[in-house]
C-alpha positions in Angstrom: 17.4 65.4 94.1 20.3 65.2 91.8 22.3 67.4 94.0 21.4 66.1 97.3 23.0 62.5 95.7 26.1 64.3 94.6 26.8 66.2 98.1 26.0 62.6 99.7 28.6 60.8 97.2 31.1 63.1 97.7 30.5 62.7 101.4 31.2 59.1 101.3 34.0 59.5 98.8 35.7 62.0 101.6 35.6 59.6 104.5 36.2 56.7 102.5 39.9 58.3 100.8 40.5 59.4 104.5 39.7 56.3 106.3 41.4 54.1 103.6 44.7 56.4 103.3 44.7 57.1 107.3 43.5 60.3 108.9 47.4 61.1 110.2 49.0 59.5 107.2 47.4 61.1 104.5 48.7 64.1 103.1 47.3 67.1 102.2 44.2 66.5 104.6 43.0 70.3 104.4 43.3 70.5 101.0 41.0 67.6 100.3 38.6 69.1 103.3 38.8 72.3 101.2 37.8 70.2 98.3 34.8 68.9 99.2 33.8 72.4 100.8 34.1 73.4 97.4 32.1 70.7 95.7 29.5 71.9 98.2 29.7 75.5 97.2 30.1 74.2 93.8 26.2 72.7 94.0 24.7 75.7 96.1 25.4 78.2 94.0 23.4 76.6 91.2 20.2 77.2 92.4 20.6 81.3 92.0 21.5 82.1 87.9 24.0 84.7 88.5 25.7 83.3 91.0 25.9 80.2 89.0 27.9 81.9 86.6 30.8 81.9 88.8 30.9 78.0 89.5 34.0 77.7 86.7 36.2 79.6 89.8 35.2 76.7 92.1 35.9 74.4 89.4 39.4 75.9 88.9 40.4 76.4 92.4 39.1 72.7 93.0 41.1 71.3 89.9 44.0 73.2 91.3 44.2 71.9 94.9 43.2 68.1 93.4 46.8 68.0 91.7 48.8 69.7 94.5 46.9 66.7 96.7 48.2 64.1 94.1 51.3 65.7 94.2 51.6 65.0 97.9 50.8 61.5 98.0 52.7 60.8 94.8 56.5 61.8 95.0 57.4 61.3 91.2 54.7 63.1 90.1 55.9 66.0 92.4 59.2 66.0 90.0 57.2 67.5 87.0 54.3 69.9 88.7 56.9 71.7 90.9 58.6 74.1 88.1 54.8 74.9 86.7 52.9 74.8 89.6 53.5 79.1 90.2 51.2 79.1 86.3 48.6 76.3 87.0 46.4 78.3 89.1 46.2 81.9 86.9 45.9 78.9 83.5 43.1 77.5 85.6 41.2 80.7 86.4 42.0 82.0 83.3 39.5 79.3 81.7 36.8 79.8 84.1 37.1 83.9 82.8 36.3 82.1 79.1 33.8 80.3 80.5 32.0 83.2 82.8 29.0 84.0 80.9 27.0 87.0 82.3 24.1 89.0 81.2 26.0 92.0 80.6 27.3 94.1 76.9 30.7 93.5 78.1 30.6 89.8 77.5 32.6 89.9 74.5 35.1 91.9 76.5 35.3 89.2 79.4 36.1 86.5 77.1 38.5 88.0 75.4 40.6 88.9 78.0 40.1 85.2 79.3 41.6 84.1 76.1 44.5 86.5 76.3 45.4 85.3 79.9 44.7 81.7 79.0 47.1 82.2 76.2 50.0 83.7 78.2 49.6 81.5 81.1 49.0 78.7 78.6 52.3 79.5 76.7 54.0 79.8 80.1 53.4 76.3 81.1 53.7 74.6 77.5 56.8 75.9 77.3 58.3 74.5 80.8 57.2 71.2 79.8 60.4 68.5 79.4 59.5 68.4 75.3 61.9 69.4 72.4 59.6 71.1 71.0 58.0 72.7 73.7 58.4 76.1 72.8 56.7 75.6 69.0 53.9 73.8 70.4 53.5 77.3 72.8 53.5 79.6 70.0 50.7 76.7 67.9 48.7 77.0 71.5 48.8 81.1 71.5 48.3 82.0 67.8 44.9 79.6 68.4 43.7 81.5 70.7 44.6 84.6 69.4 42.8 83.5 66.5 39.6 82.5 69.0 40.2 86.2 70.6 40.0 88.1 67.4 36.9 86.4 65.9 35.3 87.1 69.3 36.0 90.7 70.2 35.6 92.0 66.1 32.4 90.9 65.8 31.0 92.6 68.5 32.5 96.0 67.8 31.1 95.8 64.4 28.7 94.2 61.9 30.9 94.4 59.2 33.6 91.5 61.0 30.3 89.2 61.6 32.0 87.1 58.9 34.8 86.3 61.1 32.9 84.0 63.7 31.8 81.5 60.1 34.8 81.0 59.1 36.3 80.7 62.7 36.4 76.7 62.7 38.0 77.1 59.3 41.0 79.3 60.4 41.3 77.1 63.4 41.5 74.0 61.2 44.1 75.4 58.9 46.6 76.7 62.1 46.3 73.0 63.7 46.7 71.3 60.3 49.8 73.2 59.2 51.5 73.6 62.4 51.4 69.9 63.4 52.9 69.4 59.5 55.4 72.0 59.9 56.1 71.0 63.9 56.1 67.2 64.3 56.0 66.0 60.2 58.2 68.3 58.2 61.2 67.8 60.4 60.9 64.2 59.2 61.2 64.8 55.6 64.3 66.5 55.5 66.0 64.1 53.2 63.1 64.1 50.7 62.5 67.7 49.3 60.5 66.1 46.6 58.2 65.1 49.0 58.1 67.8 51.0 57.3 70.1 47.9 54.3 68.0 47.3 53.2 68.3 50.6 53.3 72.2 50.6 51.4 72.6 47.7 48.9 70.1 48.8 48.6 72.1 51.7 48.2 75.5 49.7 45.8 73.8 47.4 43.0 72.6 50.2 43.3 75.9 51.9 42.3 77.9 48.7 39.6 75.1 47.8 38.1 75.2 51.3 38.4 79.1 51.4 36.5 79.0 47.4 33.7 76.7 49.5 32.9 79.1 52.1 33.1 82.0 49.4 30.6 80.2 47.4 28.1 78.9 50.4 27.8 82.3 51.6 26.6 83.6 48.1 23.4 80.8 48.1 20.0 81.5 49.3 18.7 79.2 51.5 15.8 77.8 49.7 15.6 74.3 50.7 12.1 75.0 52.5 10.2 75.6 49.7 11.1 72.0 48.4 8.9 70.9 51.9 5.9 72.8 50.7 4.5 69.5 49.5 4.2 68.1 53.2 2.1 70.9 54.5 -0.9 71.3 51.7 -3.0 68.7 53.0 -2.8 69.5 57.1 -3.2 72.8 55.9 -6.5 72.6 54.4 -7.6 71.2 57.9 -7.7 74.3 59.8 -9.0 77.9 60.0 -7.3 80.2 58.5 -6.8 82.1 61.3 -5.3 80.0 63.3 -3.5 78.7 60.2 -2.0 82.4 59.7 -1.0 82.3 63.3 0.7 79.0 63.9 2.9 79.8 60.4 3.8 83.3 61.5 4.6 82.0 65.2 6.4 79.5 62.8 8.8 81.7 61.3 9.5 84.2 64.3 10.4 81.6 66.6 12.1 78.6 64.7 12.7 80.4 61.5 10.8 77.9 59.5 9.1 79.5 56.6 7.4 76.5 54.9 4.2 76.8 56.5 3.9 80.7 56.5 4.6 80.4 52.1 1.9 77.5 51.7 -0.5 80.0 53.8 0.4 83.1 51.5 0.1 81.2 48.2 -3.8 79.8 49.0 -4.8 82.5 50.4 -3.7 85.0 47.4 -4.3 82.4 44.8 -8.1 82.6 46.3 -8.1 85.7 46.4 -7.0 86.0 42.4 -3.3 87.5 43.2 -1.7 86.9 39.8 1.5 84.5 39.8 4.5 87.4 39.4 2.8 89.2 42.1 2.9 86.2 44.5 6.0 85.1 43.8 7.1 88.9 44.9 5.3 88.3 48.3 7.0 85.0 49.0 10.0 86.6 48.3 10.2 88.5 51.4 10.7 84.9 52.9 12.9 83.3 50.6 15.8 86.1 50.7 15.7 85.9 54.1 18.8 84.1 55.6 19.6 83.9 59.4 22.7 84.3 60.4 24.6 80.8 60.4 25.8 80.1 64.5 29.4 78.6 64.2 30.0 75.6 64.8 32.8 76.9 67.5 31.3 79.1 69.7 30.9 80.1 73.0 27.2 80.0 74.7 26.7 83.9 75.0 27.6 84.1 71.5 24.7 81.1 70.1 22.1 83.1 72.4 23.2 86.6 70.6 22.8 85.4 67.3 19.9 83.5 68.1 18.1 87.0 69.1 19.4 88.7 66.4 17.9 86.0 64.1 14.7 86.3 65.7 14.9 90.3 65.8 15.5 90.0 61.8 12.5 87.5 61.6 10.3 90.0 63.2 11.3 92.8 60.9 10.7 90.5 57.5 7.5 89.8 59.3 6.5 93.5 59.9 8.0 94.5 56.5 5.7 91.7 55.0 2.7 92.6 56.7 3.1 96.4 56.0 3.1 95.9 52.0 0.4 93.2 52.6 -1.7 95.7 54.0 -1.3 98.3 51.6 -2.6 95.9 48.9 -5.8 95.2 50.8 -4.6 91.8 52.6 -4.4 91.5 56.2 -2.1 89.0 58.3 -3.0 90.4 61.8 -1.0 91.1 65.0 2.9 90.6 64.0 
C-alpha cells in the first residue's frame, strides 16, 4: 500500500512540475521523465531481496540526473556543477558500491573497494571546490575513509584484526578532531604559540586517556547480569523445570541473556546438593563469556556477521556447558 501511494505521489508531483514550469519551457524534460521511471524501478525492485540490493544504483543515478535538471533551470547554479560534474556520477555510484549489501564472502571485498572509489572520486571533487583549503579538507575526507577501508577489509581476513572494527569510531573521532584543529583552528593561532602549545598537548593528552579507556573496557568481564538475578527468583519458581531449562537456554542462544539460564543452574544444583565452589565453576561458563561488542560505526552486513558469530559462540558455551554437565550426572537436554 505504501508503495502504491508513493508511485501515485510521484505521479502527481511529475505532472504538477511539468504543467506548472510548461511542457515546452521546462528544461530537462527527459531527464525528469527518466526520473520518475526510476522512482518506479526504484519501488519494484523491492519486492524481490536480491534485486533490492541494487536500489542504491537507482538512487545514484536518480540523485545524479536531479542536479543536472536543477542545473538546467537554474543558470548560476550551472557556474559551480559544471567543472565537477565529469566526478559526480562515479562519487555517486561509488556510495551505492558501500552500500550494496549481498549475501555473498566477498562482502567485505565489495565495500572496500566502494570506499577506495568513494575516496578518490571524493578527493577529486573536494578538491575542485572554490575553497582555500580545499585540497586539506580532500586529504581529511580520504585518510577517513581509508581508515573506514582498513578496519573493514582486516577484520575479515583475520581474527586477530577483530579489534580494529571497536575502536573504529575512536580513530575516526581522533582524525576529525585533529584535522579540523590543525585545518580551520591552528591557522588562527599563529600569533599565540603559547596557546597553541596548550592546545597540542591537550590534544595528545585525551587521545592517550581515551586510548587507556578502551584498553581498560576490553580487559572487564561483563558481569552486570548476575546483579539481575534478583528479578527472576520468584517467576522462576512458577514454572516447570523443563520448560524453565528451555526458555533460559533459548534465552542465552538467541539474545545472549544469561540471567535466567544462572538462576536455573543455581536451584537446580543447590537441590540437588552441588557444593558452592563447584557451582560457581558451572556458572562460570556463562560469566566469562563475552560477545563480541558491534561498533557503533558499522555497516549492516558487518552487525548481521557478528551477530551470527555471537550466536555461533553462544551455542558452543552452551554445548561445552552441557557436555561437562552431563559427565557429572546432570542433564540440560537438547542444546
Amino acid at each position: 500500500m505504501r508503495k502504491i501511494a508513493g508511485i501515485i505521489l510521484a505521479t502527481l508531483l511529475t505532472i504538477l512540475t511539468l504543467v506548472g514550469g510548461g511542457f515546452y519551457s521546462f528544461k530537462g524534460l527527459y531527464l525528469l521523465l527518466t526520473m520518475y521511471i526510476l522512482y518506479i524501478a526504484y519501488e519494484v525492485m523491492d519486492f524481490h531481496r536480491i534485486v533490492s540490493a541494487f536500489r542504491p544504483f537507482v538512487v545514484a543515478f536518480s540523485f545524479y540526473l536531479a542536479l543536472k535538471v536543477v542545473a538546467m533551470n537554474v543558470p548560476d547554479l550551472a557556474i559551480y556543477i559544471s567543472p565537477v560534474e565529469p566526478f559526480i556520477l562515479p562519487f555517486l555510484l561509488s556510495i551505492a558500491l558501500i552500500k550494496l549489501e549481498l549475501p555473498t564472502k566477498f562482502q567485505p571485498i565489495i565495500t572496500t573497494i566502494g570506499l577506495i572509489l568513494t575516496a578518490y572520486f571524493g578527493y577529486r571533487l573536494i578538491s575542485m571546490l572554490p575553497l582555500k583549503v580545499s585540497g586539506e579538507i580532500g586529504v581529511i575526507f580520504v585518510i577517513l575513509l581509508a581508515l573506514l577501508a582498513l578496519t573493514t577489509l582486516l577484520p575479515s581476513i583475520h581474527e586477530r584484526f577483530d579489534f580494529l572494527r571497536e575502536v573504529r569510531s575512536f580513530l575516526i573521532t581522533i582524525v576529525l578532531v585533529v584535522s579540523v584543529y590543525y585545518v580551520l583552528v591552528r591557522p588562527m593561532l599563529t600569533g599565540r604559540p603559547g596557546l597553541i602549545n596548550i592546545i597540542d598537548w591537550a590534544i595528545v593528552l585525551g587521545v592517550l586517556l581515551k586510548a587507556g579507556s578502551i584498553v581498560r573496557n576490553s580487559m572487564v568481564v561483563d558481569e552486570s547480569e548476575v546483579v539481575k538475578l534478583h528479578e527472576y527468583r520468584v517467576s522462576v519458581k512458577r514454572e516447570e523445570i523443563v520448560e524453565r531449562i528451555e526458555r533460559a537456554k533459548r534465552d542465552f542462544v538467541e539474545r545472549g541473556i544469561k540471567s535466567p539460564l544462572i538462576v536455573v543452574l543455581v536451584q537446580i544444583l543447590t537441590s540437588a546438593g552441588w557444593r558452592a565452589e563447584d557451582i560457581a565453576r558451572v556458572v562460570s561458563y556463562l560469566i566469562t563469556h563475552r560477545d563480541r561488542r558491534i561498533p557503533k560505526l558499522s555497516f549492516g552486513w558487518e552487525r548481521r556477521m557478528i551477530e551470527m558469530k555471537n550466536r555461533k559462540m553462544r551455542e558452543k558455551v552452551l554445548e561445552d556447558l552441557k557436555r561437562y554437565l552431563e559427565g557429572m550426572g546432570v542433564g540440560l537436554g537438547r542444546v
